[in-house]
N, C-alpha and C positions, 0 to 999 in steps of 0.2 A: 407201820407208818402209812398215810394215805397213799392214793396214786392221785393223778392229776388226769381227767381225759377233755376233750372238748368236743360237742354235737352239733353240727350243724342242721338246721331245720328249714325246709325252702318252701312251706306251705303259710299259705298269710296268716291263718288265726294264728300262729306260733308269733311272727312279728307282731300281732296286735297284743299278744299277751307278754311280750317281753318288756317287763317294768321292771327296771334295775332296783328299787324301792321295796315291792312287792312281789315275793315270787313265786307265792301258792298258786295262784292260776297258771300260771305257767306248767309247773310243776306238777300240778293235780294233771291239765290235760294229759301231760305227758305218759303218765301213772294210767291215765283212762284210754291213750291207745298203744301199750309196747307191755300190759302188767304189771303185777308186784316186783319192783325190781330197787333192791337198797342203793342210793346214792345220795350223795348231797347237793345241793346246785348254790354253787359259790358265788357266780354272775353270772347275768345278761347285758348281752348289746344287740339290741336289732340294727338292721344294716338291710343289704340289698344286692340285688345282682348276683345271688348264688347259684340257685340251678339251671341258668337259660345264657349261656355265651353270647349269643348276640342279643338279649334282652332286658330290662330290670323286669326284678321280681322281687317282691319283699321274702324275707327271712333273718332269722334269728340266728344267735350263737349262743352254746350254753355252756359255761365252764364248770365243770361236774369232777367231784371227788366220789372216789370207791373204798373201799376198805382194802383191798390188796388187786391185784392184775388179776386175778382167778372173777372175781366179782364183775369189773368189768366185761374180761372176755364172757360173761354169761349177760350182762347187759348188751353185750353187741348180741350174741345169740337170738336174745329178746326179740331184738329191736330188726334184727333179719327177718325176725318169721310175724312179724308186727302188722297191724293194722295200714302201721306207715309203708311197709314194705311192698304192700300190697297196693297202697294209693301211689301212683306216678306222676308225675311232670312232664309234662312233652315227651311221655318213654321213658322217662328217666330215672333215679331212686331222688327222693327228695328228701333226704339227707344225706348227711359225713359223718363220722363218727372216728378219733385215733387221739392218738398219744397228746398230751400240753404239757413239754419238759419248759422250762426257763431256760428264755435267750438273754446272751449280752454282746456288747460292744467285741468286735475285734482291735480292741486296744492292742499296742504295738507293746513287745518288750523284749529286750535284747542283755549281753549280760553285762553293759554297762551303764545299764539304767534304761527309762522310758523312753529317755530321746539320745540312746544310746547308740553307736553306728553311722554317723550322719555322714555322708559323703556327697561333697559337692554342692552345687546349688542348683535351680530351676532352671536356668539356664543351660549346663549342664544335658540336665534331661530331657531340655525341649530339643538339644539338638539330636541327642540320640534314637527319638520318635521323630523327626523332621516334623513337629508341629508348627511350624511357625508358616510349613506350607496354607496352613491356614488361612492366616492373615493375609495373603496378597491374592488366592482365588478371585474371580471376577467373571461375567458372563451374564446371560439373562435371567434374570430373579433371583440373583444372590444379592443381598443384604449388601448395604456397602459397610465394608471394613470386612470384607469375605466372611467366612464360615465363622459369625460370630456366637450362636447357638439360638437368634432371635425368635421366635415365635416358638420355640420349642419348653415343654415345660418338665422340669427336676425336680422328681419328691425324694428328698435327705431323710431317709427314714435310719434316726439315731433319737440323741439324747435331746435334742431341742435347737435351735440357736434364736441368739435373741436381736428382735427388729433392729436395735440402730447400730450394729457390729456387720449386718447384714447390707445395710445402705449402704455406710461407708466401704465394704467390702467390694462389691457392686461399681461404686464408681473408681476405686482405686484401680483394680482391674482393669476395668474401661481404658481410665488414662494409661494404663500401662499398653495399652494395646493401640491408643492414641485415638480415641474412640471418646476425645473431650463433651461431647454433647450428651452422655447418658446419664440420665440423672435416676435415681430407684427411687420408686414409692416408699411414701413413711411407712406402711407396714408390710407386712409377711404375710401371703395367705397358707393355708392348710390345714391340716385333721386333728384334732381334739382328744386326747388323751385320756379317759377320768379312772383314776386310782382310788380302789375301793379299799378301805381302811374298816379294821375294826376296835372301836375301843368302849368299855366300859359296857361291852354287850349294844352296842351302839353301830351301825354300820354307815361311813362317812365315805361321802363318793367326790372327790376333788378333780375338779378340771385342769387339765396343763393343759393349756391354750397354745398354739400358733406361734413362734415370735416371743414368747415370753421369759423363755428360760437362757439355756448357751451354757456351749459349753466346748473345752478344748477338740476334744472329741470331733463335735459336731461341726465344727470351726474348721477343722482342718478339710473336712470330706469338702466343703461348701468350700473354700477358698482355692482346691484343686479343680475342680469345676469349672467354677469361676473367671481365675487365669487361664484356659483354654474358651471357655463361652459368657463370655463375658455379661452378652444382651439374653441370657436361660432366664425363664422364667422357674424363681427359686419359691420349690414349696416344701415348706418346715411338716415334719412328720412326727413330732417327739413318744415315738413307742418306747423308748431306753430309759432305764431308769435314770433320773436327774439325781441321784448319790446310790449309796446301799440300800433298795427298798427291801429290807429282809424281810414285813411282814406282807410284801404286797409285790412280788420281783413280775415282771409282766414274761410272759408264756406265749406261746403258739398262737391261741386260740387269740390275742389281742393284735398278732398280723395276719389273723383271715378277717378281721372285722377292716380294718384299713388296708388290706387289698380289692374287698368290695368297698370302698370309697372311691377309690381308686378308678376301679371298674366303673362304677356307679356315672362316676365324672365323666370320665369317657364318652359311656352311650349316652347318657342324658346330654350330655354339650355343656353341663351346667354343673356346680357346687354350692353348697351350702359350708362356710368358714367365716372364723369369729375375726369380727372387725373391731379394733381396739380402742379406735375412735370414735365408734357407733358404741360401742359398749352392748352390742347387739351379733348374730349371727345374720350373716346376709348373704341372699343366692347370688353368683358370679357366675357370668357365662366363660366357658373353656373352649379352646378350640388348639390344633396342633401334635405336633407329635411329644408323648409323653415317655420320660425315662426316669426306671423306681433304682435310686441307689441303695446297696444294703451293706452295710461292714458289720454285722453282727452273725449270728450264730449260735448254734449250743454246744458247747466247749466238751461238757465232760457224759455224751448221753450214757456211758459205763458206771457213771455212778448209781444209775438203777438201770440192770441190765434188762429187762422190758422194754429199754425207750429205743434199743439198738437199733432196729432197724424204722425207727418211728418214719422218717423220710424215704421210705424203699412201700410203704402201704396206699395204694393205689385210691384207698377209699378216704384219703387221711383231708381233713380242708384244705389244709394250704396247699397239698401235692395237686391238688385239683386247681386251686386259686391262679398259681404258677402258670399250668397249663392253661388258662381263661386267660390271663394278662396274653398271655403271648399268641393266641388265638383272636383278641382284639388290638392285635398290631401295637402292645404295649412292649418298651424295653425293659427287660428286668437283669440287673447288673448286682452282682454277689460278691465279696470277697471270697478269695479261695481259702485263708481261715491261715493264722497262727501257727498251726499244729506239726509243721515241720521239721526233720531234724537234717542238725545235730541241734540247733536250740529252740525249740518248742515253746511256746508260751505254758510256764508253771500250772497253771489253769489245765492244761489241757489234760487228759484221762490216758492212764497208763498205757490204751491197746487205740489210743486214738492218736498218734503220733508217726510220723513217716510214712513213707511208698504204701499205698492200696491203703490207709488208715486214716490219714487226716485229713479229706474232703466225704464228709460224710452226712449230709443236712438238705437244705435246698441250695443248696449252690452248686450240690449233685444234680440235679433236675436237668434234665438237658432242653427245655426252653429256657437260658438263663446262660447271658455272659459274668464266665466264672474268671475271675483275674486275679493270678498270682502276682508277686514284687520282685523284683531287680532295682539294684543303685544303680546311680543315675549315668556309670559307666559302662552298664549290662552286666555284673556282675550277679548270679543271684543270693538271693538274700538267706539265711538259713533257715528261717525261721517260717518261708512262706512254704505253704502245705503242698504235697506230694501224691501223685495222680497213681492210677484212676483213682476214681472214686468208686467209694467201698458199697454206696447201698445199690445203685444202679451199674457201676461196671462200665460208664461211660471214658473215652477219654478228657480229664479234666485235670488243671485248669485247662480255658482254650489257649490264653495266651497270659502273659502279665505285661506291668507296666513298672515304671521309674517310683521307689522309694524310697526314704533314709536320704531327703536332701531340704535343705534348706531353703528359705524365700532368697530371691537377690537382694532386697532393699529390707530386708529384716531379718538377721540371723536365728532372733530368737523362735523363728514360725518355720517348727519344721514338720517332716511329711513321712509318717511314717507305718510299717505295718504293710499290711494287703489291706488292710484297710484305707492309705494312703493312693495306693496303685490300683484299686476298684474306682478313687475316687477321679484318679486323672484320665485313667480309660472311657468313662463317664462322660466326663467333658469334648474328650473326642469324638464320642458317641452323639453326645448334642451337639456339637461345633457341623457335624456330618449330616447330621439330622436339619436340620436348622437349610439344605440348599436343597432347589428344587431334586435333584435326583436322588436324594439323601430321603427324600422323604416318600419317594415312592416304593420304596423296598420293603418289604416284610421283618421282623427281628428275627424269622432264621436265615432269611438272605444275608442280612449285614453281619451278625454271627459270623457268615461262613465269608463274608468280605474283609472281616476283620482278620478270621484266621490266617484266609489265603495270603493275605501281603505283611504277615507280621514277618518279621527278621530274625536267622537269616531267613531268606526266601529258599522257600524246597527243604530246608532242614527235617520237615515230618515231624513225630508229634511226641516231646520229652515228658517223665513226671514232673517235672520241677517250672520248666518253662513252658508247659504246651506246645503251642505251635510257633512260638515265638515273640519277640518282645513286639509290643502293638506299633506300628511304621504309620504315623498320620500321611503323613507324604506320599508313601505306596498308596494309601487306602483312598486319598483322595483320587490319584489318576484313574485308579481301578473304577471309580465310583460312576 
């Protein structure tokens, strides 16, 4: 059966030859400086900001099938002793090269169904994190309506959500927080998606756009947010597949091209995202402090034991990406994963379950707040994953947050998974982020601010809870 790997390339002719249409230039250069070397190259996306942390640089990404793991690792050999290896970037190696397993959603699942376990409601859990200390903050250059999350921007990187779910969302919030005057823009900005399809010997490259799709999913993450930072500026990421894309499931390699978006956004001050009423893509200036949510992951990397330590390879893109967000004062917030026991999400891989097993991805990476779930009573949950972490050895989660609880004004919207409790830690993260001294900190100062005053206080550092359940209240005095 194939392997799956992905390259990254930080020298421009590579981004000027990466035509997702046409791949022989691309592909020929390639072949003219690393040798004869058998693979296939599935896609390209050019993109930016790979090998210079504090700079744009163009570069390409290239999603490459091998014939087995043996063929690669002699492509990597290649590619060591390569032409490229020998041209550098500021010092640097200008490219990545490692594993592209398929990620998915950290969908919640319990054993009495999806929305199984539900205990309590948001109210509930806001008193158990004292978030509401939010709401009445006040002082010089705080937003009035306190730690709203205003000027701060959120990329939901899931399945999609779609624009007018999203406005109304936005102002429900609002009102609920008594924040009558916010009204959302009709659309949604953010990153562009395109699914490359092949049929009839035909190769079909479809765009999911920004705001177009939605989904329960994605719906959930953005409404946890939300009710805590009501004024976040929400930017749609749809990498997840929008149902079962069995011929087309997205990989690795498709969140190192949208984390250099990402990036790109940042240093530039500026983006390029499709405007639904322009029917057109248009630059937009950015400014503010930026937090990437993530509730997905790769469930089972045992089912091709080569991918095992795919996130412990130093050279691998995203393990680098990681490290560049959070080297450009970016937050990067992970779920701690499903993979828990005694009840594990089905999905998950035999040896990839319980203590030292089930946080094993980027949500290991230790520039990256890793948050497990707890009900909304601090109970933990069974199902949220269990520390350390298996490729790097760190202690993880840091901390977790309230999940398994319901909306107050609508039963049927409920919150659940670490996928739910990445998403309300999140919103504390921007609520925090969003006031003047919130915004001067580094994300591993606030990391280590969040740990310090999670609850109890002084407890030290468990598998299941970290360092404790996230205390908005503590974190704000501390701040």
């Amino acid at each position: 059966m194939p392997v799956h790997y992905c390259l990254g390339l930080g020298e421009e002719k590579y981004a000027r030859l990466a035509d997702p249409w046409n791949f022989e230039p691309f592909a020929g250069a390639l072949r003219a400086d690393i040798g004869a070397a058998p693979f296939d190259l599935l896609g390209l996306m050019p993109s930016f900001a790979w090998t210079e942390p504090n700079a744009l640089s163009s570069h390409a990404i290239a999603q490459l099938s091998f014939k087995n793991h043996k063929s690669a690792s002699a492509f990597r050999d290649l590619l060591d002793n390569s032409n490229l290896a020998k041209r550098r970037v500021g010092g640097k190696k200008s490219y990545g090269f490692g594993h592209d397993p398929i990620i998915s959603a950290m969908d919640s699942w319990s054993p009495m169904g999806s929305d199984g376990g539900i205990f309590g409601d948001r109210g509930l859990a806001d008193r158990l994190t004292g978030v509401r200390a939010l709401w009445s903050v006040a002082g010089d250059g705080v937003p009035e309506g306190g730690a709203t999350g205003e000027g701060v921007n959120v990329v939901i990187v899931d399945r999609g959500l779609e624009r007018n779910w999203v406005k109304e969302t936005i102002e429900r919030m609002a009102s609920r927080r008594g924040l009558s005057d916010v009204k959302a823009e009709p659309d949604v900005l953010g990153w562009t998606r395109y699914e490359t399809t092949v049929s009839d010997g035909r190769r079909i490259r479809r765009p999911i756009f920004p705001g177009a799709t939605g989904s329960d999913h994605a719906q959930m993450i953005a409404r946890n947010i939300l009710a805590i930072a009501p004024k976040a500026t929400i930017w749609d990421a749809p990498l997840l597949p929008l149902q079962d894309e069995e011929d087309a499931p997205p990989r690795i390699s498709t969140v190192a091209h949208l984390f250099h978006w990402i990036k790109q956004a940042v240093a530039a001050g500026s983006v390029w995202s499709w405007d639904t009423r322009a029917n057109a893509q248009v630059e937009l200036r950015t400014s503010g402090p930026w937090v990437v949510v993530n509730a997905w992951g790769v469930l089972d990397p045992e089912s091709d034991p080569a991918f095992k330590g795919y996130a412990d390879d130093k050279d691998h893109l995203v393990v680098n990406d990681v490290a560049r967000l959070d080297a450009a004062r970016i937050d990067v917030v992970f779920a701690a994963g499903n993979c828990g026991e005694p009840c594990p999400d089905p999905r998950c891989g035999s040896e990839d379950t319980g203590p030292n097993c089930s946080i094993f991805g980027f949500n290991a990476q230790p520039g990256v707040l890793t948050v497990g779930a707890v009900r909304a009573d601090g109970l933990p949950v069974a199902q949220s994953a269990q520390g350390k972490s298996r490729v790097v050895g760190l202690k993880k989660p840091d901390l977790c947050a309230p999940s398994h609880f319901r909306e107050d004004d609508d039963a049927s919207e409920c919150n659940t998974g670490t996928s739910g409790a990445c998403a309300y830690a999140a919103g504390v993260l921007a609520a925090l982020r969003s006031l003047p001294k919130g915004k001067r900190r580094t994300p591993e100062k606030m990391r280590k601010l969040l740990r310090d005053t999670a609850q109890p206080a002084g407890a030290g550092w468990d598998p299941r809870l970290g360092f404790g359940i996230i205390d908005a209240k503590a974190a704000l005095g501390a701040l």
